[in-house]
ZAVO-662109 format. One record per residue (C-alpha): residue number from 0; y, x, z. Coordinates in steps of 0.5 Angstrom, whole numbers, plus 500, padded with zeros to 3 digits. Example, Ala and Ser with C-alpha at 12.3 -4.5 7.8 and 13.67 -1.06 7.14 Angstrom:
# ZAVO-662109
nr_Y_X_Z
0_491_525_516
1_498_527_514
END
This chain:
# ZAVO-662109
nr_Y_X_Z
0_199_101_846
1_202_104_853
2_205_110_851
3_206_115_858
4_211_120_858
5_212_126_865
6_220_126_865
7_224_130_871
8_217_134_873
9_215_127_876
10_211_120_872
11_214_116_869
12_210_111_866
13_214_107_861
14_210_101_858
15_212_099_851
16_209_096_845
17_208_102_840
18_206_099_833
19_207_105_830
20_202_108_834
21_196_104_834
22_190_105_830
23_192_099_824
24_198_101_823
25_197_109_823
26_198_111_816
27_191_111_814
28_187_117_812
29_185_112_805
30_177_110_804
31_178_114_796
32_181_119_799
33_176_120_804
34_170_119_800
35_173_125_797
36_169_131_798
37_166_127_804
38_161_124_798
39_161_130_794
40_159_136_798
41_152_136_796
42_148_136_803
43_148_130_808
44_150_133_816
45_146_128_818
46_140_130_815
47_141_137_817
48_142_135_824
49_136_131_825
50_132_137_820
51_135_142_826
52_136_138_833
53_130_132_833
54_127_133_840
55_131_133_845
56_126_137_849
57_127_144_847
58_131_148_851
59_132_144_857
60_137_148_863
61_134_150_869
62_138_153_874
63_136_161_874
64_139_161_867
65_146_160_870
66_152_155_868
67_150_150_863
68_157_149_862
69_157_150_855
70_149_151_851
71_146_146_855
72_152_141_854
73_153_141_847
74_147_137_846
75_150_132_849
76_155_132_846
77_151_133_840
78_147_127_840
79_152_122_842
80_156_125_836
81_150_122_832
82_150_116_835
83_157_114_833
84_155_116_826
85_150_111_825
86_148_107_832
87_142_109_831
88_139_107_839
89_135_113_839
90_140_118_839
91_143_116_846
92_135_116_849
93_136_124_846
94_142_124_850
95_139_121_857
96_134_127_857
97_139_131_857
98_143_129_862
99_137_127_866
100_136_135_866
101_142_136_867
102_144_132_874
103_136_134_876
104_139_141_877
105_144_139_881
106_146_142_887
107_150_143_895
108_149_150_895
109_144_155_892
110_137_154_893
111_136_161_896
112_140_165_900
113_147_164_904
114_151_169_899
115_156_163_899
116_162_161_900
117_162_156_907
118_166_151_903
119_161_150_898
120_157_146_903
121_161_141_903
122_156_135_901
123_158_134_893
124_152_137_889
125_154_141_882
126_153_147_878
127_155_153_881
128_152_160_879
129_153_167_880
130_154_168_872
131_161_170_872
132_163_173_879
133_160_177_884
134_158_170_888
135_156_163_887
136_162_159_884
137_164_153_881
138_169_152_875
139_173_147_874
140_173_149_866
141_164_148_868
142_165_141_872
143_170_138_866
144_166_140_861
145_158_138_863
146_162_131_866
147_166_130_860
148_160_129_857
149_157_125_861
150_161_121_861
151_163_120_854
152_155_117_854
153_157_112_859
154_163_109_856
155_158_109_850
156_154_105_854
157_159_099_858
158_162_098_851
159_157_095_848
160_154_088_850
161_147_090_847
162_146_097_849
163_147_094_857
164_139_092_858
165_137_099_855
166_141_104_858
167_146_101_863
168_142_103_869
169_143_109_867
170_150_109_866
171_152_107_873
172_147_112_876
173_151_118_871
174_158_115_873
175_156_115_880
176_154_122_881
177_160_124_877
178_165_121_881
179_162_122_887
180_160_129_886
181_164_133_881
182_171_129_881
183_171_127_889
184_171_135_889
185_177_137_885
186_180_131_888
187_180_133_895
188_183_140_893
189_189_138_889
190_193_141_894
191_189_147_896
192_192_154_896
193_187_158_896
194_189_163_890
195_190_162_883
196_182_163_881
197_179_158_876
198_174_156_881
199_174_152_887
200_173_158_892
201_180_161_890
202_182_155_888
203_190_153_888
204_192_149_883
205_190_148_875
206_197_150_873
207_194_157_874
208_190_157_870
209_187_157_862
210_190_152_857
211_183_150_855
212_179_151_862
213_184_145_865
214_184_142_858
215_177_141_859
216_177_136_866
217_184_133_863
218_179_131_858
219_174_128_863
220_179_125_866
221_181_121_860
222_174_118_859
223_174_116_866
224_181_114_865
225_178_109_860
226_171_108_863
227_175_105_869
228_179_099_866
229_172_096_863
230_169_090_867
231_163_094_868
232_166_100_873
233_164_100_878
234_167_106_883
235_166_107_889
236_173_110_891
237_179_106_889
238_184_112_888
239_181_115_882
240_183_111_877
241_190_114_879
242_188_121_879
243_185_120_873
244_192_117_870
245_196_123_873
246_193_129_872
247_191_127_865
248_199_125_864
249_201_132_868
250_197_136_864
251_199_132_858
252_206_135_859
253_204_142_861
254_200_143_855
255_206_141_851
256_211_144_854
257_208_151_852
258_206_149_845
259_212_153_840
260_213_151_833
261_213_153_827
262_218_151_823
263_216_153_816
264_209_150_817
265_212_145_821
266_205_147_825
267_204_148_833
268_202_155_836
269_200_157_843
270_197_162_848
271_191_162_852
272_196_161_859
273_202_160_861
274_206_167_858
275_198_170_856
276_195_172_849
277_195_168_843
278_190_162_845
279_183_164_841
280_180_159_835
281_174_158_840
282_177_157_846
283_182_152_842
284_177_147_840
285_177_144_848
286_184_144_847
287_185_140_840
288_180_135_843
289_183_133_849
290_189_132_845
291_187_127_840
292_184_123_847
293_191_124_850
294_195_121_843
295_189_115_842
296_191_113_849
297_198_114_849
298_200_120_853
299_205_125_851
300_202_126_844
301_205_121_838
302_202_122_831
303_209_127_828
304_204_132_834
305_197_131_831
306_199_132_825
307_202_138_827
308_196_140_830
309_193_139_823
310_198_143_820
311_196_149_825
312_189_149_822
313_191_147_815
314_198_153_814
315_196_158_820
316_188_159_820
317_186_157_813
318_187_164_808
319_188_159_802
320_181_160_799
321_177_152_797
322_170_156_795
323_170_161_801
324_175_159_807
325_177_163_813
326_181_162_819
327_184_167_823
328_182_168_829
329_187_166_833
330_193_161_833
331_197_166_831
332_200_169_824
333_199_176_826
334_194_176_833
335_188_178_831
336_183_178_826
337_185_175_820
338_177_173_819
339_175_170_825
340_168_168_826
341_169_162_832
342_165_155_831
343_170_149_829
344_165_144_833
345_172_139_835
346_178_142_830
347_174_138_825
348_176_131_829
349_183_134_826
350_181_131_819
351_184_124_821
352_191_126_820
353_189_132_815
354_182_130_810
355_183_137_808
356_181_138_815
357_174_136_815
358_173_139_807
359_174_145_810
360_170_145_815
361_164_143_811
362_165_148_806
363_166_152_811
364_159_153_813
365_156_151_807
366_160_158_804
367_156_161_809
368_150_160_810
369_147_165_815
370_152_162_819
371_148_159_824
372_150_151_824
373_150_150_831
374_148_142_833
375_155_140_835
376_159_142_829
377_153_138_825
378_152_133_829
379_160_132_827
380_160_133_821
381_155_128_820
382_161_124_824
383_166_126_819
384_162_124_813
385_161_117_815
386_169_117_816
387_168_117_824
388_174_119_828
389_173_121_835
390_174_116_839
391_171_111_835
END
């Protein structure tokens, strides 16, 4: 495996083949101990997801009801998730309903009114909204989360021979809209310096904002990354792939260099930003997702990290308890609540390097039925009981 480090504020990318860092030479989480409350819990997640989330036509986005930077995305995610769990084909069809809807609803500027920032009329279409400003804007946490997804289906689709004649239109269609929309746009204002905002309108820079919000077009830029060394990639702009590389590998290393670890627990905690407020249990969840891709491709994060952050949920979020576990509402021992009530929908994808993990997870929600389930956490715990780990 390439395994990438930032030394000296600046790239260096050292190549060196890394045994103890590819997947057949990882300390194995073993088949027994896995089966071990994956084959004993009482419920197959992937029944309850199919009994919940079938029909892929409920619940479809429209514009009016603001970003679907987060609601109408986690079907995406959710059925792909599925699909990983049993290659069952019908659930990537599931999923080109949703991303139709989604890119469907794409657009330059409003569709009413001139009450927008000229700069936004720029020719790439999005998904902006006046939801959470005074004005239409467009957010980097929005674009790297809706695309991310996206583009998880299409490096699905060029992976696998027998899924080109059924789906691969598709894909080349879905990466050409993003690359030549979502990405193409951010990529022509990395060096802007028109605030410190988390969207484009006052956008300067990524640094400036939440761990999670940049984290999340760090994830993007992870799957397109790997999307762009297939035979199939077909990218029109020949700079992305190093964009991709670069901005993954910086953001890698900025993240890191922000986590504190405690040693007691030999576990990572964290803040929302950069000298910010202790980072939320939700909020975390696009966090651990982006490390897990940065450590499977071999950037910044080695395994003595994963199981760190494995550690973070198992000693400082978890209250001990098996039958009726809690986790704390913050990445912290003492900020918050010590009962928090956020979903665990990518903490899960931890189990990997902890199998307390994803058995805390499901008892999680099985001790707390009128917790609502939403499809996403389902949906992986469907993964994780046919011991699938993200990136498979």
């Amino acid at each position: 495996m390439l395994k990438f480090v930032i030394m000296s504020g600046s790239i260096l990318v050292i190549a060196v083949l890394l045994g103890s860092l590819t997947r057949a030479s990882k300390e194995p989480v073993t088949t027994e101990v896995r089966k071990k409350g994956q084959s004993e819990i009482g419920v197959d997640w992937y029944k309850e997801f199919e009994s919940r989330y079938d029909n892929p036509n409920v619940g479809l986005y429209d514009r009016a009801k603001g970003s679907p930077g987060w609601t109408y995305t986690y079907p995406v995610y959710s059925y792909l998730s599925m699909y990983r769990a049993k290659k069952d084909p019908r659930w990537l069809d599931h999923t080109v309903v949703r991303i139709d809807n989604l890119i469907d609803q794409m657009r330059d500027v409003p569709d009413q009114g001139n009450d927008y920032w000229p700069g936004y009329k720029d020719g790439f279409k999005g998904w902006g909204s006046k939801k959470y400003t005074d004005q239409y804007d467009e957010f980097l946490v929005h674009d790297g989360h809706v695309s991310g997804a996206i583009v998880q289906f299409v490096k699905a689709i060029y992976a696998d021979p027998g899924l080109h004649e059924r789906f691969k239109e598709k894909a080349d269609h879905y990466l050409d809209t993003i690359e030549g929309n979502v990405v193409i746009k951010w990529y022509a204002s990395r060096n802007a310096e028109r605030g410190t905002e988390t969207h484009l309108r006052e956008w300067g820079g990524w640094r400036n904002i939440p761990h999670n919000q940049y984290l999340a077009f760090g994830t993007l830029c992870l799957v397109l990354q790997e999307v762009s060394q297939s035979p199939h990639y077909i990218g029109k702009n020949l700079d992305l792939p190093d964009f991709y590389l670069k901005t993954a590998l910086e953001m890698a290393q900025f993240f890191k260099d922000d986590l504190r670890r405690h040693k007691p627990a030999d576990a990572y905690l964290w803040d929302y930003k950069v000298k910010g407020r202790r980072e939320d249990t939700g909020h975390a969840n696009l966090d651990i997702e982006f490390v897990i891709r940065a450590y499977r491709q071999g950037i910044v994060f080695d395994e003595t990290d994963m199981k760190r952050f494995a550690n973070t949920f198992v000693h400082v979020l978890w209250n001990r308890d098996e039958e009726t576990p809690e986790f704390r509402s913050h990445v912290d021992f003492e900020y918050g609540r010590d009962v928090g009530d956020y979903q665990l929908r990518r903490w899960i994808w931890l189990y990997e390097f902890d199998p307390q993990v994803g058995r805390l997870v499901s008892q999680y929600y099985l001790s707390h039925p009128n917790l609502k389930r939403v499809n996403e956490v389902i949906a992986n715990l469907a993964c994780w009981q046919a011991e699938v780990v993200l990136g498979d």
